[in-house]
C-alpha positions in Angstrom: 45.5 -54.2 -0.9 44.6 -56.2 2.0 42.2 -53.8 3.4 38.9 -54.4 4.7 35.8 -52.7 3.4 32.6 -51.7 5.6 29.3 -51.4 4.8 28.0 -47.8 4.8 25.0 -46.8 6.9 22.6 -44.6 5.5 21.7 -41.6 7.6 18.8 -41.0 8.8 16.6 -37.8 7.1 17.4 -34.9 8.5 20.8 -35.6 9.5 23.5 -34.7 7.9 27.6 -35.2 8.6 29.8 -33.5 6.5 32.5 -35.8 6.4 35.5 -36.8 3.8 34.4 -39.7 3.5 32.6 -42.8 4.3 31.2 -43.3 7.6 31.7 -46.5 9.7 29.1 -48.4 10.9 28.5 -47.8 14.5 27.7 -51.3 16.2 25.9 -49.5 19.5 23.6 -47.4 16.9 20.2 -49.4 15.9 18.8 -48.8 12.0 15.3 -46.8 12.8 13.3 -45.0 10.1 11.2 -42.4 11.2 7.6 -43.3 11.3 4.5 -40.9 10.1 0.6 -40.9 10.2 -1.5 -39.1 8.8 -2.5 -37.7 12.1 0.9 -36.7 13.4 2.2 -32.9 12.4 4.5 -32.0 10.2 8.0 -31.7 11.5 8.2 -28.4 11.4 5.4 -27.7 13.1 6.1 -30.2 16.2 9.2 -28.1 16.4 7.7 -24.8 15.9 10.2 -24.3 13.0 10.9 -22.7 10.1 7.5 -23.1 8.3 5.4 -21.5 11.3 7.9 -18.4 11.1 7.8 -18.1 7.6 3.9 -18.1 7.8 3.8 -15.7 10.6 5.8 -13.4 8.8 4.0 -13.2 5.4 0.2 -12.5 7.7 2.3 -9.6 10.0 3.3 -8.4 6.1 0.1 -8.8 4.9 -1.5 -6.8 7.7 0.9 -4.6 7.9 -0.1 -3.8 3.5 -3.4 -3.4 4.6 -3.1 -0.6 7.3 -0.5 1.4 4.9 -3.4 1.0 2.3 -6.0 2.0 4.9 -3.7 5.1 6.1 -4.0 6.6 2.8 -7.9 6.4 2.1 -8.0 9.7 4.5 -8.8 10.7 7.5 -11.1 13.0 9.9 -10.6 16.7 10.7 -9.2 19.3 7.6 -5.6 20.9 6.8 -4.5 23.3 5.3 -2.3 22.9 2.3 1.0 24.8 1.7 -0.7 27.6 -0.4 -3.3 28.0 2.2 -6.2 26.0 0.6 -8.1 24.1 3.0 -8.0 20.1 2.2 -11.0 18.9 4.8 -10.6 14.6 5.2 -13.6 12.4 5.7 -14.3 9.0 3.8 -17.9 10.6 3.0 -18.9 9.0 -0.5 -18.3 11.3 -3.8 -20.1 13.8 -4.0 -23.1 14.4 -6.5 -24.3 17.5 -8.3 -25.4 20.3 -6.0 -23.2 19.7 -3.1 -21.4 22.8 -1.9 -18.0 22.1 -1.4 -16.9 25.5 0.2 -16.1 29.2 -0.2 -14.1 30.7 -3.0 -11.7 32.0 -0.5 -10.2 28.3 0.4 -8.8 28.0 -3.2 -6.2 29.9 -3.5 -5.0 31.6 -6.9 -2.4 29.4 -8.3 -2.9 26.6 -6.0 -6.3 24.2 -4.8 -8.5 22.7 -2.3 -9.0 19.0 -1.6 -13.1 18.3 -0.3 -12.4 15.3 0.8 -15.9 14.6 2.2 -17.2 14.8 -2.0 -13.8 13.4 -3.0 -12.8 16.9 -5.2 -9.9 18.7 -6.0 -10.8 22.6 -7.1 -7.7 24.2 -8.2 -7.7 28.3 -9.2 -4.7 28.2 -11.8 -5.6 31.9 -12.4 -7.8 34.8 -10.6 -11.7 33.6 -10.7 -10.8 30.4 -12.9 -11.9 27.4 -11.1 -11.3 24.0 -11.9 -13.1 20.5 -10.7 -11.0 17.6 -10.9 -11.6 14.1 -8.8 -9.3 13.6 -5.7 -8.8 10.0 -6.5 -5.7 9.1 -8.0 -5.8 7.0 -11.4 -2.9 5.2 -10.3 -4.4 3.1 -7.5 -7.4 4.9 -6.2 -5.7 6.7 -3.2 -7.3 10.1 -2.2 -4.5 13.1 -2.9 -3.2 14.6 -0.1 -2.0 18.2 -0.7 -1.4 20.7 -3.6 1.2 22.6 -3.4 3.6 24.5 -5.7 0.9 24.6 -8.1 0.8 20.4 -7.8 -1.4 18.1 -6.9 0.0 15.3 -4.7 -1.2 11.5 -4.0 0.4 10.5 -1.3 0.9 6.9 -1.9 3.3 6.3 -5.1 4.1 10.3 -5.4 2.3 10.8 -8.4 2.1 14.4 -9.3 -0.7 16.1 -11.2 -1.0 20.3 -12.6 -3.9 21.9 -11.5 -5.7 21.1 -14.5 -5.1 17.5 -13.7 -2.2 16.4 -16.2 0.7 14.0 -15.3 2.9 15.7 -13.9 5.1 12.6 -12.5 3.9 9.3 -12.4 3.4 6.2 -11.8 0.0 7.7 -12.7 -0.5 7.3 -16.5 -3.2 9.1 -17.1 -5.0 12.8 -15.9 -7.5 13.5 -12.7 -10.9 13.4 -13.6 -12.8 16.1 -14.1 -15.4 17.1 -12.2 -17.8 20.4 -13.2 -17.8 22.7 -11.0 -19.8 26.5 -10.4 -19.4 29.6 -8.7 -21.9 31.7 -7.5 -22.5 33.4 -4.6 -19.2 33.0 -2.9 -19.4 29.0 -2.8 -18.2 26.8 -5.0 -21.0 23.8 -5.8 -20.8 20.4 -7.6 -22.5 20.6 -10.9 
């Protein structure tokens, strides 16, 4: 029991020895506490550390979620959907009453057309039954992307419509909107 017994050192912050036990005092080592003002930056920063990579990350994320959202508003030019319907792209606003949409030959019997241009779906679930229903998806207000096999499709969570608009498969909870439309003469019109 005649030991001696040494003072321990505190370390400073920031540094940390895993040891068993108490550390010895060093006599070459001189007590300092770090020192701040409001004008100096944060560690992390001085060091380019973790908090700048962490913040760089979430803004590449967050632009990254904004062009996946912007991918799915549409585009320019027109496809053609599986059942040979013609789905034309544009980010035109909805249309109103009286726009023509297209012939009666680009909705196929037992499949649909998307105008994207007036934002409409017009499906022809039997011969010379038409069917207006909006192309925006009640989910989250993307613009569907295709029908086919006699379903309509929004690209960005999968939902899945009929061609009268029901739920076919969600996350959408609740039908298209309807839209009226005519035809007459061969085109098919907003009315």
């Amino acid at each position: 029991m005649g030991g001696s017994s040494r003072a321990r050192v505190p370390e400073p912050p920031g540094r940390h020895h895993h040891t068993a036990g108490p550390r010895p005092a060093s006599p070459r080592r001189a007590m300092t506490l770090p020192t701040t003002s409001s004008t100096d930056p944060e560690p992390a920063q001085r060091a380019g550390g973790p908090a700048l990579g962490r913040r760089a990350m979430i803004a590449g994320a967050g632009v990254a979620a904004i062009g996946a959202v912007a991918a799915c508003g549409g585009g320019s030019g027109s496809t053609t959907t599986d059942n040979g319907g013609q789905a034309q792209s544009g980010d035109a606003p909805q249309g109103s009453p009286g726009t023509v949409l297209g012939p009666e030959s680009a909705v196929p019997v037992g499949g649909g057309a998307i105008f994207a241009d007036a934002q409409v779906v017009v499906t022809q679930p039997q011969q010379g039954t038409f069917t207006g229903l909006s192309a925006i998806c009640p989910h989250q207000g993307c613009t569907v992307s295709q029908v086919t096999d006699g379903q309509i499709v929004c690209p960005c969570h999968n939902s899945r419509f009929s061609l009268d608009g029901a739920v076919l498969d969600g996350p959408a909870q609740r039908p298209l909107d309807p839209r009226q439309v005519t035809v007459a003469d061969g085109s098919i019109t907003l009315s």
